[in-house]
C-alpha positions in Angstrom: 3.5 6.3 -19.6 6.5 8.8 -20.2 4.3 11.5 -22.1 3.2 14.9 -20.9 5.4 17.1 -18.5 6.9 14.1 -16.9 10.2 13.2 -18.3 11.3 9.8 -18.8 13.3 9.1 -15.7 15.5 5.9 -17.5 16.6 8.8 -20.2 20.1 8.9 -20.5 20.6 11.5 -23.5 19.7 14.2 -20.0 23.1 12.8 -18.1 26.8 12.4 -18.9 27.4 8.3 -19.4 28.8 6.6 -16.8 32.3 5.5 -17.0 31.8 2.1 -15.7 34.0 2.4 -13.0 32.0 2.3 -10.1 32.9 3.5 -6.8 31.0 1.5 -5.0 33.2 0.1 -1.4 35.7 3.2 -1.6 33.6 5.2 0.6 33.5 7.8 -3.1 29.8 8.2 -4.5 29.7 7.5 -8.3 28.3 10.9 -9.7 27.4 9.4 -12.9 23.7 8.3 -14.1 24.0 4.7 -15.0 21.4 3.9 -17.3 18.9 1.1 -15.7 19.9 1.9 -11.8 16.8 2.0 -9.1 16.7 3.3 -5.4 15.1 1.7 -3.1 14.1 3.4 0.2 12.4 2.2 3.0 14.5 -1.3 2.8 14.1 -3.4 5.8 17.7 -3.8 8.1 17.5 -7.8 7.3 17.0 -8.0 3.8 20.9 -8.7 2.2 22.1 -7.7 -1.3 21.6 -11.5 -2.0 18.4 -11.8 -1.6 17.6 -8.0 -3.6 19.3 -9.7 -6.0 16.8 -12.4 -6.2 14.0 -10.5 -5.8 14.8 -7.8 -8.5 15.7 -10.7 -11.4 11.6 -11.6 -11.5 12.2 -8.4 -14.0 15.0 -8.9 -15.4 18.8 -9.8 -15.6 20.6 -7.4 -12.6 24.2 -6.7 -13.0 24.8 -5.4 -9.7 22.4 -5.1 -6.2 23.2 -4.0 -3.1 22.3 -3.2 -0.2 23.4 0.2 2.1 23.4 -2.0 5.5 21.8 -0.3 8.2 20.7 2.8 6.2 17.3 1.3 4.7 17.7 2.1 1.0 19.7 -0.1 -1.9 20.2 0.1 -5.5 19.7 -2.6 -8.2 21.4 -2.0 -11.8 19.3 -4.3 -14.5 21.3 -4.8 -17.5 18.7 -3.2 -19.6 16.5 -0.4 -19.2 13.3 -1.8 -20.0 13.7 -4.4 -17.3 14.2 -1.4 -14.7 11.4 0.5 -16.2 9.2 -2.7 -15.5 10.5 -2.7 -12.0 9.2 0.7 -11.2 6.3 0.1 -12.5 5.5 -1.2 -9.4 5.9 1.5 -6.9 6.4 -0.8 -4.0 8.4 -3.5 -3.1 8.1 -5.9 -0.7 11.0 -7.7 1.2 11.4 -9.2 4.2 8.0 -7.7 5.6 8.8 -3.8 5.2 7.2 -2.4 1.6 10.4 -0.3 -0.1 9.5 1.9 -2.4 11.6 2.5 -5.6 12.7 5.3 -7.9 15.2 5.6 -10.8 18.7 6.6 -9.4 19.8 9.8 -10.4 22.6 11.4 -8.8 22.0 14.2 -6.6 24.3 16.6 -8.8 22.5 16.1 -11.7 19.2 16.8 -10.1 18.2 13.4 -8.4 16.2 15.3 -5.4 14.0 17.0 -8.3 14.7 14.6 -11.2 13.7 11.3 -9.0 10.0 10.7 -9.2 7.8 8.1 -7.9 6.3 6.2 -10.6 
């Protein structure tokens, strides 16, 4: 799936590792690729980090999910990558009637607005 021109987007030998201290609540983005993060955009304004939580671990253990309130897009962080590379296998997501479509997260100084592909 990850041959050809397309590079695999749950790579992390392409990013500096993250430090593992998020930043996540001090109003600081985390600049780091964190190996087995997904995007999701097009998230519906009633769907809760709680219940992205549930949804995402049908693929897998999550360590963290959450949910950008109000701004339609959230991030889930499996605690492996296969079970994120499963997740975007499906393209679409639905929760809470509005289909969200995910991506891997890569920061947007490393190249997330040409590195993040639909899968």
């Amino acid at each position: 799936m990850y041959g050809g021109s397309h590079a695999d987007p749950m790579d992390t030998s392409r990013y500096a590792p993250s430090s593992g201290a998020g930043t996540r609540g001090t109003g600081q983005r985390e600049n780091q690729f964190v190996p087995g993060k997904v995007f999701l955009g097009g998230m519906s304004n009633q769907t809760t980090s709680e219940g992205l939580r549930e949804y995402a671990e049908q693929w897998g253990h999550v360590k963290d999910a959450y949910v950008m309130t109000g701004k339609g897009y959230a991030f889930v962080t499996f605690e492996d990558v296969a079970s994120a590379r499963s997740f975007l296998e499906k393209r679409e997501h639905e929760l809470d009637g509005k289909v969200a479509e995910a991506k891997a997260a890569v920061p947007k100084d490393q190249g997330g607005s040409k590195l993040t592909k639909k899968m």
